[in-house]
C-alpha positions as CSV (number, residue, x, y, z in Angstrom):
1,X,-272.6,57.8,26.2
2,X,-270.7,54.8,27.7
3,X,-272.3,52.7,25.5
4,X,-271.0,54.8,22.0
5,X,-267.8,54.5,23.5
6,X,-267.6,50.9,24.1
7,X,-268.9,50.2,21.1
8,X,-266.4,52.4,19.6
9,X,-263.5,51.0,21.2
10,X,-264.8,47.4,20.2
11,X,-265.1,47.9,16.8
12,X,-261.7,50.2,16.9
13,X,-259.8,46.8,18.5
14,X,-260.8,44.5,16.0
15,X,-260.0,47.5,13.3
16,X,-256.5,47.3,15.3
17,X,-256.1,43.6,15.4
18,X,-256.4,43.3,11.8
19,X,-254.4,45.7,10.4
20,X,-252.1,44.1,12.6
21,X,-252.6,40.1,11.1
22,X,-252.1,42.0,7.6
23,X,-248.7,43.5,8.9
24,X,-247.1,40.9,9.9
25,X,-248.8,38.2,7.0
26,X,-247.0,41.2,4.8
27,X,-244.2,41.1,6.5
28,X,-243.3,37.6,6.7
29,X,-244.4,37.1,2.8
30,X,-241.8,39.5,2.0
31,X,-238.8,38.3,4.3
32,X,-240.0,34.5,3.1
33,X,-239.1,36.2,-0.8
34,X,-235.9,38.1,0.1
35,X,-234.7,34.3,1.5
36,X,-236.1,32.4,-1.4
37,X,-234.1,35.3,-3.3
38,X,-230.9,34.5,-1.6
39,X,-231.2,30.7,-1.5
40,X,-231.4,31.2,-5.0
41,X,-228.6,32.8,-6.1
42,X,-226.5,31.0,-3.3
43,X,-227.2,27.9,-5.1
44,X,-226.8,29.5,-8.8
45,X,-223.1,30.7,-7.4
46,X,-222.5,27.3,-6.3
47,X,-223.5,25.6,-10.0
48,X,-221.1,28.4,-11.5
49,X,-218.3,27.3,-8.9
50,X,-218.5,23.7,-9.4
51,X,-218.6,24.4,-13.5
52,X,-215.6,26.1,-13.1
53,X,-213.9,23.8,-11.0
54,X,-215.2,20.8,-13.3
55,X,-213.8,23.4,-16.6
56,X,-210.5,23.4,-14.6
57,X,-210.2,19.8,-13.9
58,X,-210.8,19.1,-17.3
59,X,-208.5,21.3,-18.8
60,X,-205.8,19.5,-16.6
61,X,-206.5,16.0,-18.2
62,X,-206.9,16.9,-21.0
63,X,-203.0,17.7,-23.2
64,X,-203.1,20.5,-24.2
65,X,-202.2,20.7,-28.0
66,X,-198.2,20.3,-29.0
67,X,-197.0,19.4,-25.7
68,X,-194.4,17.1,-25.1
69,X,-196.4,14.5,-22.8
70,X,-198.7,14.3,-25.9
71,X,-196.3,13.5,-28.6
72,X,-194.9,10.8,-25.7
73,X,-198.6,9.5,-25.6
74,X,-198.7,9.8,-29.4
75,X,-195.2,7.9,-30.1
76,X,-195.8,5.3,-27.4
77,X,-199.1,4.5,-28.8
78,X,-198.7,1.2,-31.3
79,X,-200.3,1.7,-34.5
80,X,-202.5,-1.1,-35.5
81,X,-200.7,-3.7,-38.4
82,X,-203.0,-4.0,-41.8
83,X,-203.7,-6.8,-42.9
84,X,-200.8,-7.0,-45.7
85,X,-197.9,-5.5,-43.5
86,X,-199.3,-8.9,-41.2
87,X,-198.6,-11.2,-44.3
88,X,-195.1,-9.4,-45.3
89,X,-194.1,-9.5,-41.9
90,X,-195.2,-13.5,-41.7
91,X,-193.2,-13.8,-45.1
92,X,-190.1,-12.3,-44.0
93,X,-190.0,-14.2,-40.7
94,X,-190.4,-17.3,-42.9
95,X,-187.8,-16.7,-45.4
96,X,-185.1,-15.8,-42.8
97,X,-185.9,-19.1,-41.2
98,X,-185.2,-20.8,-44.5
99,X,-182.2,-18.9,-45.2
100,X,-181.1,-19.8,-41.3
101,X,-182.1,-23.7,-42.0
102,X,-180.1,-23.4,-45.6
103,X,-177.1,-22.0,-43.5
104,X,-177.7,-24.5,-40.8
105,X,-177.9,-27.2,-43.5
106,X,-174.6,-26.1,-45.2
107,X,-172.5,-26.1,-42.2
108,X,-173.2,-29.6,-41.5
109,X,-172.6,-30.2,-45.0
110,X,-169.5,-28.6,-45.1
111,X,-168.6,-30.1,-41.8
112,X,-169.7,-34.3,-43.0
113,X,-167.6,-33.4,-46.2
114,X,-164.2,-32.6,-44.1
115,X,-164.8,-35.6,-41.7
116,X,-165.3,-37.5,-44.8
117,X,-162.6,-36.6,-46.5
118,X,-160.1,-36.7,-43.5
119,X,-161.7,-40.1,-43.1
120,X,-160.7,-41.1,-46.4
121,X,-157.1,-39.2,-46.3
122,X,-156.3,-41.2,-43.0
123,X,-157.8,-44.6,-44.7
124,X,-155.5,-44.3,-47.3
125,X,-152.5,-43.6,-45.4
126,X,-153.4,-46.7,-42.9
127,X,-153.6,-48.7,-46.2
128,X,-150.1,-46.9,-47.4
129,X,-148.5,-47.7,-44.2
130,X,-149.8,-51.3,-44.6
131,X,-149.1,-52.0,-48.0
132,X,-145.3,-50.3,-47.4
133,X,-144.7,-52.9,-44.6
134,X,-146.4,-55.6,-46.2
135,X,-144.2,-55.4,-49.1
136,X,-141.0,-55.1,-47.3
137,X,-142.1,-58.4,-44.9
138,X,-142.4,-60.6,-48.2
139,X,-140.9,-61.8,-50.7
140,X,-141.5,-59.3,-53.2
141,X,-141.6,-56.0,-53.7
142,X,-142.3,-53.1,-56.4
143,X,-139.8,-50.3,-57.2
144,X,-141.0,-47.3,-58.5
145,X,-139.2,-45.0,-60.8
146,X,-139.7,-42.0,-63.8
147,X,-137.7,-43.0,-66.9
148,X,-138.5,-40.4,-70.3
149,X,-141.5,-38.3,-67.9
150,X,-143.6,-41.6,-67.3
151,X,-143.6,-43.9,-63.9
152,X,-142.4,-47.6,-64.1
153,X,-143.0,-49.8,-61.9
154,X,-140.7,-52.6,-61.7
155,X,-140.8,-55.7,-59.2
156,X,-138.1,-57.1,-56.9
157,X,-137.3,-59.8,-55.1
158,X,-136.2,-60.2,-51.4
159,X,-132.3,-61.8,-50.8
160,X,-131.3,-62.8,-47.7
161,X,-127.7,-62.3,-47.5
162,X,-125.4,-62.6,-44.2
163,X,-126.5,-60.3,-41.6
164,X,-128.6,-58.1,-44.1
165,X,-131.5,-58.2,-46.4
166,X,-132.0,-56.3,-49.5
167,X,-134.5,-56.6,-52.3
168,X,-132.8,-57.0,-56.1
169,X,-135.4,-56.3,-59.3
170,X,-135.9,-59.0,-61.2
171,X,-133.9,-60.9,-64.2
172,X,-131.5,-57.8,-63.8
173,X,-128.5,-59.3,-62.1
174,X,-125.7,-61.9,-61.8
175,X,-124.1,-62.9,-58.6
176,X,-120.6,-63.1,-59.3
177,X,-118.9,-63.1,-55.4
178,X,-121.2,-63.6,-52.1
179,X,-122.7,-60.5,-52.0
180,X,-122.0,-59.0,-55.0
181,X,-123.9,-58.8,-58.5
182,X,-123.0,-57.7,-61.9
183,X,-126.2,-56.2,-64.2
184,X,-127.5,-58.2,-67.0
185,X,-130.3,-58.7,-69.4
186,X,-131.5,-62.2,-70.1
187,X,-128.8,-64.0,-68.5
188,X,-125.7,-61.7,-70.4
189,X,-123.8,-59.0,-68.9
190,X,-124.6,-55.9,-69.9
191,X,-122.6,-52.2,-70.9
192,X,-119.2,-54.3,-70.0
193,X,-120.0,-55.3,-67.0
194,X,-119.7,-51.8,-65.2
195,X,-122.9,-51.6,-63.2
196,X,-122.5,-53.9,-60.5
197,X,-123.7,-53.9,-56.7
198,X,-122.0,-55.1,-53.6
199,X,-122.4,-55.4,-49.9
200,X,-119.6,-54.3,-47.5
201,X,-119.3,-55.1,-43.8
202,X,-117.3,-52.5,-41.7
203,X,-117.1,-54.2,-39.0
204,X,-116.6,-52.6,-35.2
205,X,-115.9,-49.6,-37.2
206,X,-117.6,-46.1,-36.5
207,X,-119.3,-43.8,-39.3
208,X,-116.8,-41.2,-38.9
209,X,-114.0,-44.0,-39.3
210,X,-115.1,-45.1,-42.5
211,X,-116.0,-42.1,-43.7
212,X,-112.5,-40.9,-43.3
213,X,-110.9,-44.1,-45.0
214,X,-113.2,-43.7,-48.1
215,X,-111.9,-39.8,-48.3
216,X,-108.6,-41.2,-48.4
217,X,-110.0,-43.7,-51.2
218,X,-110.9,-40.3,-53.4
219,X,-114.6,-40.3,-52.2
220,X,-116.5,-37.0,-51.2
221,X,-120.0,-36.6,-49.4
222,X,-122.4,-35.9,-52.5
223,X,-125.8,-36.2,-50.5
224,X,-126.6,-39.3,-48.4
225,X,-124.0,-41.3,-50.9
226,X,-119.9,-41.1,-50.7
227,X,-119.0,-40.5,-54.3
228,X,-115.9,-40.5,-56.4
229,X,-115.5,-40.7,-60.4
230,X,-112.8,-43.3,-62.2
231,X,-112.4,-41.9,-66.1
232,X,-116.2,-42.9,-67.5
233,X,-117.5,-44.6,-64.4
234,X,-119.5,-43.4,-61.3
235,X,-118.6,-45.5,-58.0
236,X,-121.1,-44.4,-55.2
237,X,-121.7,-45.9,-51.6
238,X,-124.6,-45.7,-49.3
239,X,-123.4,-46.0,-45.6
240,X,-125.9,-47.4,-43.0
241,X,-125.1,-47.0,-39.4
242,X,-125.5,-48.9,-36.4
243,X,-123.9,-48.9,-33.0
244,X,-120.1,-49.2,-33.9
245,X,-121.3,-51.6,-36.9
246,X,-121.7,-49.9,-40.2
247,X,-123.1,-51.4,-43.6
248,X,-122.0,-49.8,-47.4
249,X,-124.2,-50.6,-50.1
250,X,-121.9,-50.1,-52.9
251,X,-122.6,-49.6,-57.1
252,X,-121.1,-48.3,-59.8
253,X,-122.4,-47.8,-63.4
254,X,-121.0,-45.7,-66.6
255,X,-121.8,-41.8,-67.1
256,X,-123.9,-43.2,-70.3
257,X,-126.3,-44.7,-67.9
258,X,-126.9,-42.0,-65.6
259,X,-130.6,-41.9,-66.2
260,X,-131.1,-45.9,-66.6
261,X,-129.4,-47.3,-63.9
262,X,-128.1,-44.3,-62.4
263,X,-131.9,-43.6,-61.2
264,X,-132.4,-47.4,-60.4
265,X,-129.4,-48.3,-58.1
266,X,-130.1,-45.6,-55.6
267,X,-134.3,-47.4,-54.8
268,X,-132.2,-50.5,-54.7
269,X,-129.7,-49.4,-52.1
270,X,-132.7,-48.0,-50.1
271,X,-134.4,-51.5,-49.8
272,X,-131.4,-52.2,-47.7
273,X,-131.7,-53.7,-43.4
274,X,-130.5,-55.4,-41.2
275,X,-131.2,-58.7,-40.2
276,X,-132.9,-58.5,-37.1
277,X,-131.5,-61.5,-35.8
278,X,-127.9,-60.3,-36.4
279,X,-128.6,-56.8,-34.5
């Protein structure tokens, strides 16, 4: 009997012992699945989380379609120049460089032309100014005057009188006192011998004083000249005056030669000075 029952109990342990080996191998092969189970979807819900968040960051980048930060990207972006709009827009700069260099070019022109000219204009007065005072230091002279619409040009001739100078034109005159001439042609008195030029010395006289005695005389003021009228003839006098010393360049000629000599006496008397020696 105690042998049966030890061998019973024997055989019962090892019974035991492996049910027990299969029980827990069983066990732990399901707990290992339930944990490869939730590993798994822990890491599936963390490849859905990061796709989202990746979705949602690019969603933010990305403008969205009309919005007013991409028409700013849109208008700020330069568009790329073609090849022709790069040759018209090398042509254009080209011809407004010529037109500037044209304008440039006319300026200076313009300018050159004006210098010239005043140049010129002040030339001709310097040789005017010359040509005025070399005439009236020499001998001779040329009067200038308009008979019938054309200019004459007649020469004179310097005389030195007493304290004065005066230029007379040529062949035209006869001295008959010291300074005084009578008009004539080829050595004869002409038109009666009523155009005649004198010289008259008021001496330590004013202006005003003579001025008053030749009123008195039957002269008015008619311009620069004293002028009176005696039945066909025109008596005029030009007064030049100094410090109390006044000069009369007198002449006379007939109404019918009002636009012979009448034109010529008057360059005549304004040839008149005074001696510098005498002032």
């Amino acid at each position: 009997m105690r042998k049966i029952f030890i061998k019973k109990v024997k055989k019962n342990g090892i019974s035991i012992l492996i049910c027990a080996a299969v029980f827990t191998i069983s066990i732990g092969t399901m707990t290992g699945c339930s944990m490869t189970k939730e590993n798994a979807e822990a890491v599936s819900d963390q490849s859905d989380q990061s796709d989202q968040s990746d979705q949602s960051e690019s969603e933010n980048i990305l403008p969205v379609e009309g919005s007013t930060a991409d028409n700013a990207i849109l208008e700020n972006t330069p568009v790329p120049e073609t090849s022709e709009e790069k040759v018209e827009k090398t042509e254009k700069v080209a011809e407004a460089a010529e037109v500037e260099k044209e304008e440039k070019a006319g300026v200076a022109e313009k300018t050159e032309a004006a210098e010239k000219t005043e140049e010129v204009e002040k030339t001709e007065k310097e040789a005017e100014a010359e040509k005025t005072e070399k005439e009236y230091t020499e001998d001779k002279m040329v009067l200038k005057i308009m008979r019938e619409g054309e200019m004459e040009e007649i020469p004179a001739t310097l005389f030195a009188g007493e304290g004065y100078v005066i230029y007379l034109t040529d062949g035209d005159w006869q001295q008959h006192a010291t300074d005084a001439w009578t008009a004539a042609f080829e050595g004869k008195i002409v038109l009666n011998g009523q155009v005649q030029l004198w010289i008259t010395h008021y001496d330590d006289k004013t202006g005003d004083q003579v001025k008053e005695e030749m009123k008195s005389a039957g002269y008015t003021l008619e311009n620069s000249d004293m002028t009176r009228q005696e039945g066909e003839v025109i008596y005029k006098v030009r007064l030049n005056e100094f410090e109390n010393d006044v000069w009369g360049v007198n002449y006379c000629y007939p109404i019918e030669a009002e636009e012979g000599w009448g034109a010529l006496l008057p360059l005549i008397a304004d040839t008149f000075a005074v001696s510098m020696d005498d002032q």
